[in-house]
Every structure is written in C-alpha cells, then in structure tokens.
TORMARTI-569075 format. One line per 4 residues: number of its first residue (from 1); for each residue x, y, z of C-alpha. Coordinates in steps of 0.02 Angstrom, whole numbers. Layout:
BEGIN
NUM> X/Y/Z; ... $
//
This chain:
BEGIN
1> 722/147/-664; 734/99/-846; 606/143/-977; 452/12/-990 $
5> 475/-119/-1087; 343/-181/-1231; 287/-331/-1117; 243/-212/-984 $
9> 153/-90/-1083; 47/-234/-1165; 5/-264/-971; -49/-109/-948 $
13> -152/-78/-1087; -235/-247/-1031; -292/-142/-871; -422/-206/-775 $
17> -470/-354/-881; -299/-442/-840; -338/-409/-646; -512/-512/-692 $
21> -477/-632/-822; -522/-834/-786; -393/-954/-770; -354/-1040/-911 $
25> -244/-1203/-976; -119/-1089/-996; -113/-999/-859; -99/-1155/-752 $
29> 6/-1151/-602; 102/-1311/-556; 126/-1324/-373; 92/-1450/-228 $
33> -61/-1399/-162; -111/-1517/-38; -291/-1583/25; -357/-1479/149 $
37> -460/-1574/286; -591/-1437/250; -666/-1404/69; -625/-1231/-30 $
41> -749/-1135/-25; -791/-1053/-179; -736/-883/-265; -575/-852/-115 $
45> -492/-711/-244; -614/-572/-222; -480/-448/-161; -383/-482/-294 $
49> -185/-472/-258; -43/-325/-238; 148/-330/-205; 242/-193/-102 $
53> 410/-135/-18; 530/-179/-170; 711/-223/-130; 839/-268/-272 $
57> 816/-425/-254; 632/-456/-160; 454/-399/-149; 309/-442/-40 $
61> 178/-537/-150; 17/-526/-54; -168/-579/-71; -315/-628/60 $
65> -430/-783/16; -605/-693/51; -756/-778/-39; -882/-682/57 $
69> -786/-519/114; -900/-401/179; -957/-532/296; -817/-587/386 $
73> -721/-657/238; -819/-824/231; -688/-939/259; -652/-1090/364 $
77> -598/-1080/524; -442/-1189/463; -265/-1171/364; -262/-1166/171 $
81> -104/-1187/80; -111/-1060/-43; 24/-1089/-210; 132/-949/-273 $
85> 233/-895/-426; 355/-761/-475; 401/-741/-669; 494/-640/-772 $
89> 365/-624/-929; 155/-617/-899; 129/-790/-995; 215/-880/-848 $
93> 348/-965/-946; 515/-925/-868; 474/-931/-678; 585/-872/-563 $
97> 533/-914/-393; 391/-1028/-320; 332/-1097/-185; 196/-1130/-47 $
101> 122/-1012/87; -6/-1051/234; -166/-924/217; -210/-945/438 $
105> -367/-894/513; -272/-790/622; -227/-672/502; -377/-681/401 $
109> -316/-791/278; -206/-667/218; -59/-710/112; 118/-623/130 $
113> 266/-693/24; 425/-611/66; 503/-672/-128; 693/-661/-117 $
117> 816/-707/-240; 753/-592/-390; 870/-481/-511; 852/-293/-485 $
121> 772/-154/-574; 649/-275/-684; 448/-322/-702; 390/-487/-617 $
125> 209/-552/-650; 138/-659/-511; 0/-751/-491; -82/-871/-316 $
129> -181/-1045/-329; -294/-1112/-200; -385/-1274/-205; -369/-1260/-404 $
133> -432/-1084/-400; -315/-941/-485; -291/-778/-445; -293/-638/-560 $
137> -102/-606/-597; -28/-478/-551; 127/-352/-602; 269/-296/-499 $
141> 450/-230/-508; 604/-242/-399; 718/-91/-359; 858/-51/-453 $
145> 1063/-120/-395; 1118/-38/-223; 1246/38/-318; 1166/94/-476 $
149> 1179/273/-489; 1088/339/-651; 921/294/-720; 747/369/-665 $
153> 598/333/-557; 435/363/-568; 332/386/-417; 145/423/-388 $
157> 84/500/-219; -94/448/-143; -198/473/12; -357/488/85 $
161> -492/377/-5; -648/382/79; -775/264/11; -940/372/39 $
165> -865/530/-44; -837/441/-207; -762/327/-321; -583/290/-343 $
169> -562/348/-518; -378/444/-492; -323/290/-509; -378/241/-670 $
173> -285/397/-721; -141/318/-625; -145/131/-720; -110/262/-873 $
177> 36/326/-812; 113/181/-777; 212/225/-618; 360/124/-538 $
181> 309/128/-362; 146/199/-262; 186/269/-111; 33/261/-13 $
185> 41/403/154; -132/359/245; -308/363/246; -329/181/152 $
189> -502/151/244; -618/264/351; -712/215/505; -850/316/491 $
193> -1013/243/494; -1132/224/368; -1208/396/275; -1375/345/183 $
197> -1350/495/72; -1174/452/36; -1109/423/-153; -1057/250/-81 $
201> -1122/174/80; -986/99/187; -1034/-74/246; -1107/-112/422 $
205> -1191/-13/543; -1088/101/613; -896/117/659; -763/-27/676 $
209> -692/-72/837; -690/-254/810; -561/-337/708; -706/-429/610 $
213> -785/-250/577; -632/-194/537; -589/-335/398; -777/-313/331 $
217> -707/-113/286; -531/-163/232; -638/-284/108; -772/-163/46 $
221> -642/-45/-8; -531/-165/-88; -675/-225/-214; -663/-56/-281 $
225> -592/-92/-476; -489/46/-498; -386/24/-323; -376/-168/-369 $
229> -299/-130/-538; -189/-21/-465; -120/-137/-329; -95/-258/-478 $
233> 27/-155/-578; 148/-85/-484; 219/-104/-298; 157/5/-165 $
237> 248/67/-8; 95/98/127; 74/181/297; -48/242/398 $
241> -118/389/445; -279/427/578; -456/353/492; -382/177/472 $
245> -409/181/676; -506/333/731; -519/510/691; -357/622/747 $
249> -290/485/863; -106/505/952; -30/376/1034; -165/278/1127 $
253> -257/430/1137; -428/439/1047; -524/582/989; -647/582/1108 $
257> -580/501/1268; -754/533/1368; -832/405/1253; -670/282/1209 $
261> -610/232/1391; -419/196/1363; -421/7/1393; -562/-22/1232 $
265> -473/111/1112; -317/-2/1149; -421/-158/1123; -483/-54/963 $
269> -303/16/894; -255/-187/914; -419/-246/796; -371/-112/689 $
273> -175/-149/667; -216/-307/661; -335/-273/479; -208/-175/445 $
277> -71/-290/408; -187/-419/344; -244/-321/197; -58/-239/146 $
281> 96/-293/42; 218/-262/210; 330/-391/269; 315/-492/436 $
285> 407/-350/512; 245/-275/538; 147/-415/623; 62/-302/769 $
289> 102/-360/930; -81/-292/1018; -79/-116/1001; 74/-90/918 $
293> 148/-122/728; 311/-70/655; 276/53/520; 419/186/498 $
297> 562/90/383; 667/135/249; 680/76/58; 815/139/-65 $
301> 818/149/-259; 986/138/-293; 1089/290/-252; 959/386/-342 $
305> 818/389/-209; 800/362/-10; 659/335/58; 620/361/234 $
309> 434/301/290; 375/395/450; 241/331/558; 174/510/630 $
313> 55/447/760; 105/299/861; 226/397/983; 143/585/953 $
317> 97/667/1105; -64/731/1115; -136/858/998; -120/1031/1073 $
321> -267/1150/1085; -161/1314/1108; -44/1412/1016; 80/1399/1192 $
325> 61/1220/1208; 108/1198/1013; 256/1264/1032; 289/1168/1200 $
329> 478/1116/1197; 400/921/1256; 298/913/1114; 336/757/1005 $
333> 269/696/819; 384/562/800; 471/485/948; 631/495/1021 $
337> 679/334/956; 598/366/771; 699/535/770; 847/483/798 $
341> 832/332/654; 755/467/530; 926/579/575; 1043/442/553 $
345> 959/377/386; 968/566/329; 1172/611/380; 1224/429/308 $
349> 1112/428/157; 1188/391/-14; 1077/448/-117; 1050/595/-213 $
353> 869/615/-152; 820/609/25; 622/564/27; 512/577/178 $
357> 351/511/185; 239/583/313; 74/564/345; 30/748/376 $
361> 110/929/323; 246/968/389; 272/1159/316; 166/1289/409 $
365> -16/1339/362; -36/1492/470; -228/1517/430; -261/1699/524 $
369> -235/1840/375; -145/1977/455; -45/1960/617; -28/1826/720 $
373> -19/1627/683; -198/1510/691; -134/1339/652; -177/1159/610 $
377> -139/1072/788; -138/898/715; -24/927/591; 171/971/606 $
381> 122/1163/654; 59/1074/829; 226/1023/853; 345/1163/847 $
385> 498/1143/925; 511/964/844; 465/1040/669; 591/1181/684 $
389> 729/1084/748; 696/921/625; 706/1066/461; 868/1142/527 $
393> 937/987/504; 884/971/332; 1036/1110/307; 1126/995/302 $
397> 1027/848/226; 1064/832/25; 891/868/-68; 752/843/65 $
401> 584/804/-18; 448/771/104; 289/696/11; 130/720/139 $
405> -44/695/125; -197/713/256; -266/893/181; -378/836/45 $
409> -272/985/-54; -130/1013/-149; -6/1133/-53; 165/1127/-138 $
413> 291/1243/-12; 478/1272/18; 519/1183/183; 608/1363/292 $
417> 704/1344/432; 593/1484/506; 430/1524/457; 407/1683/570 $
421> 548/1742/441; 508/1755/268; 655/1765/204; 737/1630/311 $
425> 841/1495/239; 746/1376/118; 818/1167/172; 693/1092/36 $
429> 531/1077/-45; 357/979/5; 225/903/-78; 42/875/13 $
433> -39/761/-115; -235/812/-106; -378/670/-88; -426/527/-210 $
437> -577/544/-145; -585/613/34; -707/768/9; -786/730/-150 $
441> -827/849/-310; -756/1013/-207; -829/1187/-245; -672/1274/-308 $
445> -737/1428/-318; -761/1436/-141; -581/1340/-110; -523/1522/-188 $
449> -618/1636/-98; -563/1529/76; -389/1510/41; -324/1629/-72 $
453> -332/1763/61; -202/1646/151; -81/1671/12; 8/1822/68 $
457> 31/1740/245; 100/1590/188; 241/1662/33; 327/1469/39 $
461> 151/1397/-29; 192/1377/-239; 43/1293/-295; -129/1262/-184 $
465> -296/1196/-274; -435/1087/-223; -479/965/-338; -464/756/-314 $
469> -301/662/-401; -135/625/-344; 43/676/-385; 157/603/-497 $
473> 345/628/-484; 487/579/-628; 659/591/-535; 824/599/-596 $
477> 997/629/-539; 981/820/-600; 810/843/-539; 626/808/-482 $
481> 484/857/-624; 314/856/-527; 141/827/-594; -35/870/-490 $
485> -139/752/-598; -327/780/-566; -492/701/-623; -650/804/-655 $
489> -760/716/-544; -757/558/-410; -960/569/-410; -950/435/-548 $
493> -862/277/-587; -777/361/-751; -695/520/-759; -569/625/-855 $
497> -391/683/-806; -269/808/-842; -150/883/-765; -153/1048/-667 $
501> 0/1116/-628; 210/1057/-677; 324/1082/-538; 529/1060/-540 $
505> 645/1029/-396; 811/1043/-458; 949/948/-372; 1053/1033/-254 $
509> 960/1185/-253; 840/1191/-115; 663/1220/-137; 524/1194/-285 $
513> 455/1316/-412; 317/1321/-539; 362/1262/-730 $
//
C-alpha cells in the first residue's frame, strides 16, 4: 500500500481522543433516521466502532448499540435504525457512501455494513448515528487494485488477550505504528471465570455458556481503550481460535466431555458463535447457523499479498494423547473440504506472497532434549500426516508465510518438509506472534532456562523469547522485513515498547533469518 498520507497521520496522532470525542455541529450526520416506536436509550456507543475484511472496493463498517454492556447490552427488545457514513477525508465533507442499517435484537443490536462501491488502496473515515446520538468516527482503508502489482503493506499480527492477565497496552504501541491491516488469529475473549486476584476481573460469575454471558464478555473486553482505538484505525481480518468457546475444543468436542454432555457444548459453541459474529467486522457470510459459522476465507492485496484465513478447529478431529495416534494417517486439523480450498487458493494464487493465517503453530516444537519427540498435541505436531503432507506442498507454493499465534511466545522457524531430518528441504518461514496479554509480566529468566535447552532439538527455531507484543510485518515485492515489537509490562495501563528482534524473508528464497 502507499505511504500515509498527512490526513491520516493527523488521525493518528489524534489517537484515542478521536475514538472519544462528542459530536459536534460539525460532525453532524444527515440521514433519515426514523422514529422508533420505542425511545433511545441513552449512551448506545459504548463499544465504540471497527471495520474489517477490506476488498478494493468494500469494507465491513461495524458497531453494536450497547448502553449498558456488561449487563446484557441494555437495549430494547425492538429494531433501531442505526445511520451510516463512509468519507474520503475525517471532517466528513466529501462522503462517499451512506445509508441506513437495522441494529435487531437478534443479533444484539449489532451493526454490519457491507460498504461497496469505494476506490481501492485509500483511507475512509466513518462514523454511525442513532436516535441523534454519534459514534466516535472511525478510520479504515480499502485494499489496493486486483491488479496492482508494486507498493507495500504493512501488517501487524495479534493474539491471545486475556483480560485478567493484563491490560492491552501492545496496542497502544500498535496505534504508533500505524499498520494497514490487523490480522487478528484467536483468543479475542476468554471464558474463564472470574480470578479475585487477577490484574483485571472478568465480569460475571463464572464461565459463559449462554449467549447473554457470552455478549456480557465480548463487551467487557471491548471497553478496553487501547483495543477500541485500535479497531478504529485500521481494518482487521479476525478468526477464532479455542477460549472464545472453551478451552482446547475440536469440533463439537469439549475439553472435558464428563462435565459438557455433547448436546449443551453444542447449545454452548451456538451462544458462543453467535457473540462471535455480533461483536466482529465480518460480513453476513458468517451469520452462524447453530453451531456452525463460516470462518476460513480468503482476502488479496493486489498481486502483492494472499491471504488465506484458516479456521483450525471446527472440523479437527480430536486432540490426540499419544505420540502413535499423532501421527495417525486419519488425523485431520482442517477438513477435507477446507484442504482442498486452502490447496487450490495456494496452486492458483497470483500473488507474490502466499499468507496463511492459522490459529496455532504449525512447525514442530519437539520439547524432549535428547532423543525422541514430546509434542504439543493441540497444535499442528498432533496432526502429522496432515502437517507433513500440507508443507510438501508448499514446494511448490511461491513464498509460504504462515502467521500463527496460540503460544503466548515468539517462535520464528523455517517451515521443513521433514522435521526428523535436519537438513531436509526448507518450503517457507513461520511466525507465532506471542500474547498481548495472555500470561502476563513473564519471568524471562526462567523462559531461558526452560526453553533454551530445546534449542538444539529444534535447529529451524530463529528467534524464541517470552515477552507480551505483537509482530509487525512491512512487505514488498522483494521481501518481508519482520518486527517482534514488545512492551515492558501489561501489569499497567501504560507501558513502553521497543522492538526485540528484525527478521527478513526474502522473496523466492525459502525460509527466514535474523537481521
């Protein structure tokens, strides 16, 4: 994507006082809001607003009218029509696209405006009305021409925010950076119940099965300022991973199926899709139907970047609890059906970059020093044979980049066609983005002592560490340069950042090395 423009970095630097600045006259939105039967309540923007999925010409503009969100949302049990606007400078003068969306009990109130009809590879600022009440505005982008071939994009990697472990302050650091696009691979909410010696107490009383409970956590963790401002500058590309339902799930298996008889973790997985959608910038594509929502899709950035969004636990078989039954020939992550589409969207791809989102790592962390393999069954090293065979296709797959998250640490690794061979082919390079917050302030003295032992058993591992952040990537036709951007502590609602380690992918030369 092009280089900011002065508007946009005037945005930024606005930060989160733009995401909670009052209406005023001249931020007025014309539209043709009609009289509801049933009064307004007060205060309906609390979860401010966020856009997601860019196309060339579209984006999903979403918000969810909540004026008492931890309880239920507080709302009516009736339809609000909620106004919208697209424009292409922050003061609202040059709109491009309006128009009028229904915020339905049904779904929570939520708002999701599927905007077509936009120019490509340029800032939009957006904005919602309801009942004369304004939402903050918010700051998006669209993705650059199908068949644009130059140019850059900046993308920053993010997982795992648990509420009780700490603030969100990575993504203060984040705002800074100003990236194009966050992709967004899992771990948005957790269900655990509440910790009274937590750094933050999640709301309720326990866990969320019920799609009310579930809403009331969605909620909590939106009002967090630094995720908010972040959802209002730049377009995120979500999926899930396992806490947004339960603990190490697979299919419509729970974690402990002695306490979650199958038909209420199905009734559960539906409450919890359901929350899902109603607090993300997808498109109606992923409406749940019960226990079931479309998640794996694909996006492309001009012939620069495709990316492929994997959904790693819907049609997973069950974890394994051996080293035989990992490496069970029947053992599936993804699906028949999502294999094949990832396979095809890989061979036909015409991009440069081939990116893979997946919830959880897919190179190998064999964690027994010395002979023999002890692995990490819910990850890709539970699944084998569908591991193996999925990276010797990547062969023949131009620049593979697989961008993970799930292990509250950074492991950068060469993706090997073998990893019982050293010095087996390397087919690409992966990225396991470590926590925003997941695990808090981590000892990292005693990350060293724990894992660097490992080292020597796993040579395709470039760059581990155990501190909270994300990763930022700057891509380009000739390469990828890699940032692990970390903050010194998520135990308070400020914190500094720098950046630990500069990585480089180069393009058509497999595999990632240290700068």
């Amino acid at each position: 994507m092009t280089a900011p423009s002065p508007d946009r970095r005037r945005f930024l630097t606005a930060g989160a006082a733009v995401l909670g600045a009052a209406a005023s006259a001249q931020l007025w939105l014309p539209g043709t809001v009609r009289a509801a039967d049933t009064p307004l309540p007060d205060g309906v923007f609390t979860l401010g607003v966020a856009s997601g999925d860019p196309l060339p010409d579209g984006i999903v503009l979403w918000t969810r009218l909540a004026p008492d969100p931890l309880n239920g949302g507080g709302m009516p049990d009736a339809v609000f029509p909620v106004d919208w606007e697209i424009a292409e400078d922050e003061r609202f003068r040059r709109t491009a696209r309006r128009g009028t969306a229904e915020a339905r009990p049904e779904l929570g109130h939520s708002v999701h405006v599927d905007v077509r009809g936009l120019r490509p590879d340029r800032p939009y600022w957006y904005r919602f009305r309801a009942g004369g009440q304004l939402s903050p505005t918010g700051r998006t982008r669209t993705a650059p021409h199908p068949h644009q071939r130059g140019g850059s994009l900046r993308v920053a990697l993010a997982s795992c925010q648990n509420w009780q472990h700490g603030y969100f302050t990575p993504y203060a650091d984040m705002l800074a950076q100003d990236p194009d696009v966050v992709l967004f691979v899992g771990d948005y909410i957790y269900e655990s119940a509440p910790s009274a010696t937590a750094v933050r107490r999640h709301e309720g009383k326990g866990e969320p099965y019920t799609l009310v409970q579930y809403r009331n956590r969605y909620a909590q963790y939106k009002t967090d300022p630094d995720l908010a401002a972040m959802h209002a500058n730049a377009p995120w590309v979500v999926t899930f991973d396992d806490h947004e339902v339960d603990n190490d799930w697979a299919g419509e298996i729970p974690q402990d199926p002695d306490k979650q008889p199958h038909d209420k973790f199905v009734a559960r997985l539906a409450a919890a899709f359901q929350a899902y959608y109603e607090h993300m910038p997808v498109r109606a594509t992923a409406i749940p139907t019960g226990p079931h929502i479309q998640m794996y899709r694909r996006l492309e950035f001009g012939r620069l970047a495709r990316l492929n969004v994997l959904d790693t636990r819907q049609y997973r078989s069950d974890q394994a609890t051996t080293q035989e039954g990992a490496e069970a020939p029947t053992q599936t992550m993804l699906g028949a059906e999502q294999k094949q589409w990832l396979l095809d969207g890989l061979y036909d791809s015409p991009a440069r970059w081939n990116l893979i989102a997946s919830q959880i790592m897919m190179a190998e962390t064999d964690l027994l020093p010395g002979d023999g393999k002890l692995w990490y069954y819910d990850a890709w090293d539970g699944y084998q044979a569908e591991r193996n065979a999925l990276l010797e296709e990547f062969a023949d797959i131009r620049n593979p980049v697989v961008l993970s998250g799930d292990r509250h640490l950074t492991m950068i690794s060469d993706l090997r066609t073998d990893y019982a061979d050293p010095d087996s082919d390397v087919v690409g390079a992966e990225f396991v983005g470590t926590s925003i917050s997941s695990s808090g302030d981590q000892d990292q003295d005693a990350f060293h002592r724990q894992w660097d032992p490992l080292m020597a058993d796993n040579p395709h591992w470039k760059f581990i560490d155990a501190h909270r952040g994300y990763h930022l990537f700057d891509i380009r036709r000739d390469g990828i340069d890699a940032r692990v951007r970390a903050v010194d502590t998520v135990l308070k609602p400020q914190a500094t950042a720098s950046t630990l380690a500069r990585l480089r992918v180069e393009s058509d030369e497999p595999g990632v090395r240290l700068v």
